[in-house]
Backbone as JSON Lines, residues from 0, in Angstrom:
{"i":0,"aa":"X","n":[102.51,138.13,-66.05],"ca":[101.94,139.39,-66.51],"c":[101.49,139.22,-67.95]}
{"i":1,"aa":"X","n":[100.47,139.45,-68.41],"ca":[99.65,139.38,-69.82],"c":[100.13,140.77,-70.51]}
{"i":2,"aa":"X","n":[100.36,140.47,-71.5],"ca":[101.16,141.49,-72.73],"c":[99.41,142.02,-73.36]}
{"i":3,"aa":"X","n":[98.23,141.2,-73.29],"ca":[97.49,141.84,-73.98],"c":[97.16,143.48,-73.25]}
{"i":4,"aa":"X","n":[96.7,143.88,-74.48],"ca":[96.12,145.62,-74.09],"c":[97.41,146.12,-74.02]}
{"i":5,"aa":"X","n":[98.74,145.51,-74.29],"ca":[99.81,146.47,-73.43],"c":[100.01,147.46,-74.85]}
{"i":6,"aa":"X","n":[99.14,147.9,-76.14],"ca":[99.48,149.04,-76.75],"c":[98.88,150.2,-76.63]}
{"i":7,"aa":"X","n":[97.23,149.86,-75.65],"ca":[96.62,150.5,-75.11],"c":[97.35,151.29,-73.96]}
{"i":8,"aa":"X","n":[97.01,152.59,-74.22],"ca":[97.88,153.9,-73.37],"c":[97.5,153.31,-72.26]}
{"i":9,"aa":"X","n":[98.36,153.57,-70.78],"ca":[98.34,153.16,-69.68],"c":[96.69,154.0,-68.78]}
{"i":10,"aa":"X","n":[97.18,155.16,-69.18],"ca":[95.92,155.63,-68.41],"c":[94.41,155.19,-69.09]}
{"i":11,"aa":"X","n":[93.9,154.71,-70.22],"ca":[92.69,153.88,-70.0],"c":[92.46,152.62,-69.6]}
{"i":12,"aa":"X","n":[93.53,151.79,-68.88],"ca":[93.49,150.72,-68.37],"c":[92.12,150.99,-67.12]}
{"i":13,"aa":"X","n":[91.29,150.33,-67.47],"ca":[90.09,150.37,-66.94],"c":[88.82,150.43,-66.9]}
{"i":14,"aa":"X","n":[88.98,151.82,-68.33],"ca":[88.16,152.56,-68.96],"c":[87.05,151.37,-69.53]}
{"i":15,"aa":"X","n":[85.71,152.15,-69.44],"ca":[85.03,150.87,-70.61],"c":[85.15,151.25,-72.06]}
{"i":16,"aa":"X","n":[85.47,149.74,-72.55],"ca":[85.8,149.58,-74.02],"c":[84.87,149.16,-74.82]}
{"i":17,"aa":"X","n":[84.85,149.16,-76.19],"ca":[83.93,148.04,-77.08],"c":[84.89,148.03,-78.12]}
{"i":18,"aa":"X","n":[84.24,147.02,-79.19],"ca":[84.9,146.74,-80.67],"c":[84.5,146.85,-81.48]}
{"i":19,"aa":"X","n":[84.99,147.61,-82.59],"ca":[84.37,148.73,-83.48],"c":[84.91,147.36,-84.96]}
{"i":20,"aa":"X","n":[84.15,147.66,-85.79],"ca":[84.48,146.68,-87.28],"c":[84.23,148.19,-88.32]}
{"i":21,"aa":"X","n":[85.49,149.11,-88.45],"ca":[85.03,150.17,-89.5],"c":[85.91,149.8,-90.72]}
{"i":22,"aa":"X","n":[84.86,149.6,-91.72],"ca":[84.93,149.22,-93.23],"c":[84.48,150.72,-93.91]}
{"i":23,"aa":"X","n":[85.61,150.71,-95.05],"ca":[85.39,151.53,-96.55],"c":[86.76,151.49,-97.13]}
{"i":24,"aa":"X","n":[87.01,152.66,-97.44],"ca":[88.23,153.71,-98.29],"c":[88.75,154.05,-97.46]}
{"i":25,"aa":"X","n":[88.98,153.51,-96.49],"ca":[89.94,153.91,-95.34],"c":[90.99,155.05,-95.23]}
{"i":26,"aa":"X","n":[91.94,154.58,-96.26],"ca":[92.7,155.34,-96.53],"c":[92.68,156.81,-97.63]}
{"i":27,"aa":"X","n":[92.16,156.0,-98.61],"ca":[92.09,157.25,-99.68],"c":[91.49,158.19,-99.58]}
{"i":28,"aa":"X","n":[89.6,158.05,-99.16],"ca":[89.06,158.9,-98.05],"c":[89.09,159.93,-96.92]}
{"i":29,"aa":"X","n":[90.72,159.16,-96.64],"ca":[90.93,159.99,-95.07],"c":[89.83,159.54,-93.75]}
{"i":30,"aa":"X","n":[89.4,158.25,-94.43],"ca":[88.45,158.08,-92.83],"c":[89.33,157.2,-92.18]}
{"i":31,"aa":"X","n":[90.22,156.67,-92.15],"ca":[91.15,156.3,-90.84],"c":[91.61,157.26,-89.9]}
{"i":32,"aa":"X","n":[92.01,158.3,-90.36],"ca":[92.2,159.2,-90.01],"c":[91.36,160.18,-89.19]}
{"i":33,"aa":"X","n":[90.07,160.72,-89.81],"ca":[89.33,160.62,-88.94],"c":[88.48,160.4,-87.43]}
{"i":34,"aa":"X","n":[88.47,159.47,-88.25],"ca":[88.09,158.45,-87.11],"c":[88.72,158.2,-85.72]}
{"i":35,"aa":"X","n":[90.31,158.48,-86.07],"ca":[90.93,158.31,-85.03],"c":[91.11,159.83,-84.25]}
{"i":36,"aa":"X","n":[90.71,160.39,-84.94],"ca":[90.7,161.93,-84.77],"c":[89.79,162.13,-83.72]}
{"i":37,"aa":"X","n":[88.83,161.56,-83.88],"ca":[87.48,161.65,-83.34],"c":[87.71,160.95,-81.63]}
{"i":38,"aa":"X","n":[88.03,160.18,-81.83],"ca":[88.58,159.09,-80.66],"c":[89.74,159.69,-79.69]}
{"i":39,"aa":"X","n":[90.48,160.69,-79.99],"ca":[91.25,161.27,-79.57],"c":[90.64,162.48,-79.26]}
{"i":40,"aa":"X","n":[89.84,163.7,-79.97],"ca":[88.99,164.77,-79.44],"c":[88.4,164.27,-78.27]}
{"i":41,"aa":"X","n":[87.69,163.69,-78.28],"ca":[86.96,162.81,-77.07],"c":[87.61,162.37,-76.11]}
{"i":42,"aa":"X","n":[88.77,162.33,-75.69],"ca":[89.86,162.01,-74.58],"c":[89.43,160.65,-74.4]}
{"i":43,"aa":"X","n":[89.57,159.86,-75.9],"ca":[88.79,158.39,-75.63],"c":[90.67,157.61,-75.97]}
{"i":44,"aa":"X","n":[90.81,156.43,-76.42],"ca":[92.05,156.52,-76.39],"c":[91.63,154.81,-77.56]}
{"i":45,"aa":"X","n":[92.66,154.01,-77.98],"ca":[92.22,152.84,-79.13],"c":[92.96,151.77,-79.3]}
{"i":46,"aa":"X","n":[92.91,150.47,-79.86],"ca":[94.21,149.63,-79.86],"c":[93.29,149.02,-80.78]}
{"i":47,"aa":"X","n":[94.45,148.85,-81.64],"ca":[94.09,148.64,-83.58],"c":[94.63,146.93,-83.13]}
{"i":48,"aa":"X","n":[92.92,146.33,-83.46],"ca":[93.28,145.03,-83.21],"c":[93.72,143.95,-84.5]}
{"i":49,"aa":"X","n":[93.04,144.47,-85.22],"ca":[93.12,143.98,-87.05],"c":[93.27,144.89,-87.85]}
{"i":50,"aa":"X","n":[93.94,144.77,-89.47],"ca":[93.61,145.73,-90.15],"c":[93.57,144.22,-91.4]}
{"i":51,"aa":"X","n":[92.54,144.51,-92.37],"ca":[92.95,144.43,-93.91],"c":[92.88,144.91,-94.86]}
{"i":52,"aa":"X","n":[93.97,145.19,-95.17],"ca":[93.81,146.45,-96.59],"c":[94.36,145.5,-97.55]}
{"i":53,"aa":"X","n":[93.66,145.95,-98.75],"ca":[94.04,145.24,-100.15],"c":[94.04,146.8,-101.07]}
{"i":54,"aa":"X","n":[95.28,147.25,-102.42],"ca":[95.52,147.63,-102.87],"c":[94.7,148.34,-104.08]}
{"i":55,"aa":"X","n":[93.78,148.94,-104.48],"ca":[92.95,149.51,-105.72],"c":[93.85,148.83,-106.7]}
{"i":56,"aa":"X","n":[93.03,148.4,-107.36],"ca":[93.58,147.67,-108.97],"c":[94.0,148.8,-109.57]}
{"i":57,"aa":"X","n":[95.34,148.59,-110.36],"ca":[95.53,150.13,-110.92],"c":[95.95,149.47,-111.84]}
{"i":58,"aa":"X","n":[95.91,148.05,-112.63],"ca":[95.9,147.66,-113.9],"c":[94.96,147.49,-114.97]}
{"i":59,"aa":"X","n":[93.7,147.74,-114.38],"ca":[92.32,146.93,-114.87],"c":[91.97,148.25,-115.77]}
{"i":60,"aa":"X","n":[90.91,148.33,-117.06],"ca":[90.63,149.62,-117.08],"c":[89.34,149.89,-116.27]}
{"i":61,"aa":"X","n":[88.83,149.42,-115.53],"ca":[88.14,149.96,-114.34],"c":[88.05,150.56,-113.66]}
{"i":62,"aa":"X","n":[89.45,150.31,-113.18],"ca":[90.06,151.22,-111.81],"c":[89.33,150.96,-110.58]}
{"i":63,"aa":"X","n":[89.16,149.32,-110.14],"ca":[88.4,148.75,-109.59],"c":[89.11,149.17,-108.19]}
{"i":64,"aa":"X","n":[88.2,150.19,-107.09],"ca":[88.53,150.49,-105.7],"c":[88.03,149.22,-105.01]}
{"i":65,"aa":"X","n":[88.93,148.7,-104.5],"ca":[88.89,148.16,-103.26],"c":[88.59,148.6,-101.69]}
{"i":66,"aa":"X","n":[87.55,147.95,-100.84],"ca":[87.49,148.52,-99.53],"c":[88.24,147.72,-98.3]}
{"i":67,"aa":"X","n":[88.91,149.05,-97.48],"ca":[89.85,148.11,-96.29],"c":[88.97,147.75,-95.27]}
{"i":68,"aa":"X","n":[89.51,147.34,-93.92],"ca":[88.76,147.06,-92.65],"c":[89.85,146.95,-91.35]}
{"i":69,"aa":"X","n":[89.42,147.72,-90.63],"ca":[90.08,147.84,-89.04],"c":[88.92,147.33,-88.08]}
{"i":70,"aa":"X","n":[90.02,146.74,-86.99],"ca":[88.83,146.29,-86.03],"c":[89.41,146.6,-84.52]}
{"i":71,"aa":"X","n":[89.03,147.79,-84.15],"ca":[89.51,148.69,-83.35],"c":[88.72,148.4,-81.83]}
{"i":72,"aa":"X","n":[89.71,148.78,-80.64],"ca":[88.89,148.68,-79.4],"c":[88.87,150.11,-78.93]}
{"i":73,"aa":"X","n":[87.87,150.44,-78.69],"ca":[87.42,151.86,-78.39],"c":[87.24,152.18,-77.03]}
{"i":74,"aa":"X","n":[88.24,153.22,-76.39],"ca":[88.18,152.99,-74.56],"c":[87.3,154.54,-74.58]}
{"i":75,"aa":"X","n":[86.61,154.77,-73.63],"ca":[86.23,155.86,-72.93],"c":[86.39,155.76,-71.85]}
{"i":76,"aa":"X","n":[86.33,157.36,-70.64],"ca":[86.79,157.76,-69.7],"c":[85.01,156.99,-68.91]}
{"i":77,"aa":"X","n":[83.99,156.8,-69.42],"ca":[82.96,156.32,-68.87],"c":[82.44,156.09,-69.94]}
{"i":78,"aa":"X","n":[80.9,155.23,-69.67],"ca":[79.75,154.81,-70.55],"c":[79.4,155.48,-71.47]}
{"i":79,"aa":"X","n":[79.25,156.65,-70.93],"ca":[78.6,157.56,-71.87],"c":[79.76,158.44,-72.4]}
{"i":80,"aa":"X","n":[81.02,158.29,-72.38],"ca":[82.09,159.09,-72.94],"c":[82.03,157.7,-74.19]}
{"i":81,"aa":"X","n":[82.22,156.74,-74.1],"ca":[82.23,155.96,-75.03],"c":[80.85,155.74,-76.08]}
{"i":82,"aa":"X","n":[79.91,155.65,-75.21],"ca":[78.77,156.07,-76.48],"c":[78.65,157.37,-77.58]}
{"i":83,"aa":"X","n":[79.13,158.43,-77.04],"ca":[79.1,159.63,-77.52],"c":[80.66,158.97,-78.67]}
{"i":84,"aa":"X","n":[81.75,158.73,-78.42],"ca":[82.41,158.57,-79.62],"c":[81.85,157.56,-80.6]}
{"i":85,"aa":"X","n":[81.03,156.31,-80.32],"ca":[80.34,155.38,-80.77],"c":[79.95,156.36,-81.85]}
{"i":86,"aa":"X","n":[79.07,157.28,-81.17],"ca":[77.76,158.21,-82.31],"c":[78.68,158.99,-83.04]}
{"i":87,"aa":"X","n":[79.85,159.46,-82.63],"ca":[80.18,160.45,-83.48],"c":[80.92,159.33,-84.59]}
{"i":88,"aa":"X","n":[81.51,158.38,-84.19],"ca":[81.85,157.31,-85.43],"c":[80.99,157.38,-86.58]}
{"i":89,"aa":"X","n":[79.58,157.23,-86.05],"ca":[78.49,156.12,-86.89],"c":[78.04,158.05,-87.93]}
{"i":90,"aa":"X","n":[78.32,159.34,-86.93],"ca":[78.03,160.15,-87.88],"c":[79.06,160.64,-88.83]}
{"i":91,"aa":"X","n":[80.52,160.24,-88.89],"ca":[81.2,160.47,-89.82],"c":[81.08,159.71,-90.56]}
{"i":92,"aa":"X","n":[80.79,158.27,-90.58],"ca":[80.44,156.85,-92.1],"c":[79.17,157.72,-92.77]}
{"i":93,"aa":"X","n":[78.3,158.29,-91.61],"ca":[77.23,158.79,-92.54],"c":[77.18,159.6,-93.54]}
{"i":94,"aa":"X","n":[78.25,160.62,-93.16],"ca":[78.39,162.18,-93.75],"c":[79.72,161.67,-94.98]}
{"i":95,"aa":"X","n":[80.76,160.88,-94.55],"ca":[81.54,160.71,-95.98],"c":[81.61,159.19,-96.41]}
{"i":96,"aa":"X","n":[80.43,160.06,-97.21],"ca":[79.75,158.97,-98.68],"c":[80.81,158.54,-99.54]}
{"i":97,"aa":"X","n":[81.74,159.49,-99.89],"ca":[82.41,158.79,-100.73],"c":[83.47,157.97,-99.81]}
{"i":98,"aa":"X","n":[83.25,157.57,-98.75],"ca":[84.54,156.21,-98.22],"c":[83.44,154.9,-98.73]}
{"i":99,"aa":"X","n":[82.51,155.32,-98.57],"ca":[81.45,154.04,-98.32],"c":[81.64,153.34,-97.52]}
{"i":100,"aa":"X","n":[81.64,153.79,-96.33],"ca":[82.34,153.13,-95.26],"c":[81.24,152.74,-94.06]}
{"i":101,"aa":"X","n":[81.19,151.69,-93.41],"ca":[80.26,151.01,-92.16],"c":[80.97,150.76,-91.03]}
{"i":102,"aa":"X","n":[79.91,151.01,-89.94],"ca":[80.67,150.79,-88.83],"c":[79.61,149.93,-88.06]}
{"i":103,"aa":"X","n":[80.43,148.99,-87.44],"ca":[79.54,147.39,-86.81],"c":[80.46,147.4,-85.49]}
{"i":104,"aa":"X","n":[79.17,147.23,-84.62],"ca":[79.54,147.14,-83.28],"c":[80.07,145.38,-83.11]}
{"i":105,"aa":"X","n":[81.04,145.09,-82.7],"ca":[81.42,143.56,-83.1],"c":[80.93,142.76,-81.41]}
{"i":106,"aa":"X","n":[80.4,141.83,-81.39],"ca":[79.82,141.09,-80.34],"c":[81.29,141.02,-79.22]}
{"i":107,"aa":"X","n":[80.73,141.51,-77.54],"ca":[81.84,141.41,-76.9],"c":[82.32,139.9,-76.44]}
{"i":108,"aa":"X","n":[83.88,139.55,-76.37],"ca":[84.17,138.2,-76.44],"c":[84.23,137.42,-75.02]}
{"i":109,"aa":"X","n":[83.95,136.58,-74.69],"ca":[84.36,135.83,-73.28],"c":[85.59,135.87,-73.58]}
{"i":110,"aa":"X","n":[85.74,135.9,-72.02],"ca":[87.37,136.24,-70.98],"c":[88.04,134.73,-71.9]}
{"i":111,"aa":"X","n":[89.06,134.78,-72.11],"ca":[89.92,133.62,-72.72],"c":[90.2,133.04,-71.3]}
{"i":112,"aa":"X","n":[90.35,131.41,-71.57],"ca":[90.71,130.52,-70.32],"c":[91.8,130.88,-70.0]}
{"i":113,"aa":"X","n":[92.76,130.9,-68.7],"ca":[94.02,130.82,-68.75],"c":[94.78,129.94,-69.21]}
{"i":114,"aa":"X","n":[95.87,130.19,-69.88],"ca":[96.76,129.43,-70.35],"c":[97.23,128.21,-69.23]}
């Protein structure tokens, strides 16, 4: 039995997925949050495949912000349940400017050989 997907909720086992690359202010922003907000309104469901966050310099006198990155798999109940959260993704990076945040559809991967 393969452990992958097993954080993915049981009932979208099936569902079609893609892989989302959303970069900004993740946190400070509130677009992680969001985002996942969005994914959940949508009875879409997610499994957080990467994250990297690095810390805002809070020594520098700059106050140099740093941007994080998640690389999320995005299930919908169908095609077009998953495109529609796709769009509503790509219209929340649009609308909060201050995350400065992008969202990249990440190329889907060939099936891994069996072990």
């Amino acid at each position: 039995a393969s452990e992958e997907g097993a954080s993915a909720a049981a009932g979208s086992v099936g569902w079609p997925s893609r892989d989302l690359l959303l970069q900004g202010h993740l946190f400070d922003q509130g677009l992680i949050n969001q985002a996942l907000d969005i994914i959940e309104k949508q009875n879409g469901d997610f499994e957080i495949l990467a994250f990297s966050v690095q810390p805002n310099d809070q020594n520098s006198e700059f106050n140099f912000r740093r941007t994080s990155s998640v690389s999320l798999r995005v299930f919908g109940v169908d095609a077009s349940a998953l495109e529609d959260i796709t769009r509503r993704l790509r219209a929340l990076v649009d609308v909060l400017e201050s995350a400065e945040g992008s969202l990249t559809i990440l190329p889907a991967k060939a099936a891994a050989p069996p072990a």
